[in-house]
Each structure stands twice: as structure tokens, then as C-alpha cells.
C-alpha positions in Angstrom: 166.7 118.2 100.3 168.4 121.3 101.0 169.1 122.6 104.1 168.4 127.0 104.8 170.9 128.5 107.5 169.6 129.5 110.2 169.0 133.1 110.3 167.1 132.7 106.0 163.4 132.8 106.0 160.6 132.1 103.8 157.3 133.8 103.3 156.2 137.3 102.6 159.1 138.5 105.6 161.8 137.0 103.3 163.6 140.0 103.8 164.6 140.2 107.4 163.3 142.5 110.4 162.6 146.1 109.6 165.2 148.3 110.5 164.6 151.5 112.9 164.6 154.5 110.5 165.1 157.1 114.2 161.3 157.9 113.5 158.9 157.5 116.3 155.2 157.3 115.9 153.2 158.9 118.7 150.6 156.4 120.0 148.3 158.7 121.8 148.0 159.2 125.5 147.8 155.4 127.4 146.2 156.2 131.1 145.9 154.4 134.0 143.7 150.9 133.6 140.4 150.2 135.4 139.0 147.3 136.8 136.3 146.1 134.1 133.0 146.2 136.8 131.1 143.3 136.4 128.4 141.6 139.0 127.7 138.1 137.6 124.4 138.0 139.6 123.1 141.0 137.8 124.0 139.6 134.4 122.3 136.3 135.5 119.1 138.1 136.5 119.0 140.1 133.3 119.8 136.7 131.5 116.7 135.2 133.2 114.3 138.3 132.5 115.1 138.3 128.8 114.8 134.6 128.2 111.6 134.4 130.0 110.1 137.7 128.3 111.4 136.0 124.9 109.6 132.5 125.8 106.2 134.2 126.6 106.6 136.5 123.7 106.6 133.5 121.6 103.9 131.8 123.6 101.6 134.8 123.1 103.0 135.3 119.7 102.4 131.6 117.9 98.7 131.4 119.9 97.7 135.0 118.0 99.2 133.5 114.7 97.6 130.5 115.2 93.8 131.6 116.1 94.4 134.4 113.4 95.5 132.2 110.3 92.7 129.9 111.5 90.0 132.4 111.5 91.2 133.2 107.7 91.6 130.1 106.7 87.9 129.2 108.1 86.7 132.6 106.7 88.2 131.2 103.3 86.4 127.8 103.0 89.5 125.6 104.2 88.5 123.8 107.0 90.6 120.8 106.0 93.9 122.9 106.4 92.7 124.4 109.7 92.2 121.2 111.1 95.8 120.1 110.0 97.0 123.3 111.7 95.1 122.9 114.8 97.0 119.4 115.1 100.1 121.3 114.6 99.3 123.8 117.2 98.6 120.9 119.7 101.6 119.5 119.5 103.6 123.1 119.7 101.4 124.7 122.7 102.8 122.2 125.4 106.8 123.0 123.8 106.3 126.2 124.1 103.9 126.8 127.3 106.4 124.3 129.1 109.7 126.0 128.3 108.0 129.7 129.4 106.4 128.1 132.5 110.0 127.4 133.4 111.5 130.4 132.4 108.9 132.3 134.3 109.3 129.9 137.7 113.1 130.2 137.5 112.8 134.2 137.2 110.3 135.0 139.7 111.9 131.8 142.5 115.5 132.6 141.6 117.5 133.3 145.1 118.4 136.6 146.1 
């Protein structure tokens, strides 16, 4: 095993520091630094709003999907599959209806 002095490196900066060349690189002005504004009880509020918009969304969203596919699937002769899907939608509607009902409750009972 051999043993490097001190000062020797290895890797890509084998060669040492840079040395100054007396060049200086102009960086662009630098002003004075703000205080980043940030109310945490907005951002929660807006956090709350969002998720329960999202959750309802989806509610409304999967019970459109649901009576619209089916209609078709009805319309189409294929009243086995619509029953499968109607068992499927039975078990999704109280998933979904229970995490908007919370969503809802915690955005319109938050403190303020």
C-alpha cells in the first residue's frame, strides 16, 4: 500500500487549485435581501380549499362516470357488467363521499 503526501490528490482536480489569472468576472448587481413573506395560516387555508374542491371533484366526477358508463353499458345489452360495476361503485361511494365530507367539515369549521 502506498502512502500519497499530503498536499497530492486524486480525481478529476488532480492538478491542484486554479490559480488567479488578475481577471475578475462581474457578477451583476447583489441588493439588499428581503424577508421571504409567508403567513402559514393562509397557506393552510388555501391547502384546505384545494384538497376539499379536489375530493368533491372526484366525488362528482366518478358518480357522472359511473351513471354514464352504466347507461351505455345498459344501452348496449350488458347488464351483467353493469351490475359488476354497480358493486364496484358501492364500495368506492362511501371512500370517496367520506374523505370529501371531511375535507369539506375541516374547511368550512377550521378556526379563525
Amino acid at each position: 500500500m502506498s502512502t500519497l503526501p499530503p498536499d497530492s490528490r486524486e480525481g478529476p482536480d488532480a492538478s491542484g487549485p486554479a490559480e488567479f489569472t488578475g481577471e475578475t468576472i462581474d457578477g451583476g448587481h447583489v441588493g439588499e435581501l428581503e424577508q421571504v413573506h409567508f403567513e402559514a395560516e393562509r397557506h393552510r387555508a388555501e391547502t384546505a380549499r384545494r384538497i376539499a374542491f379536489l375530493l368533491v371533484t372526484a366525488l362528482v366526477g366518478t358518480w357522472l362516470l359511473h351513471y354514464s358508463v352504466s347507461a351505455a353499458l345498459l344501452w348496449g345489452g350488458h347488464a351483467d357488467v353493469a351490475k359488476s360495476l354497480s358493486d364496484d361503485f358501492k364500495t368506492w361511494l362511501p371512500v370517496i363521499s367520506g374523505l370529501a365530507g371531511g375535507a369539506v367539515t375541516f374547511y368550512f369549521a377550521k378556526e379563525k
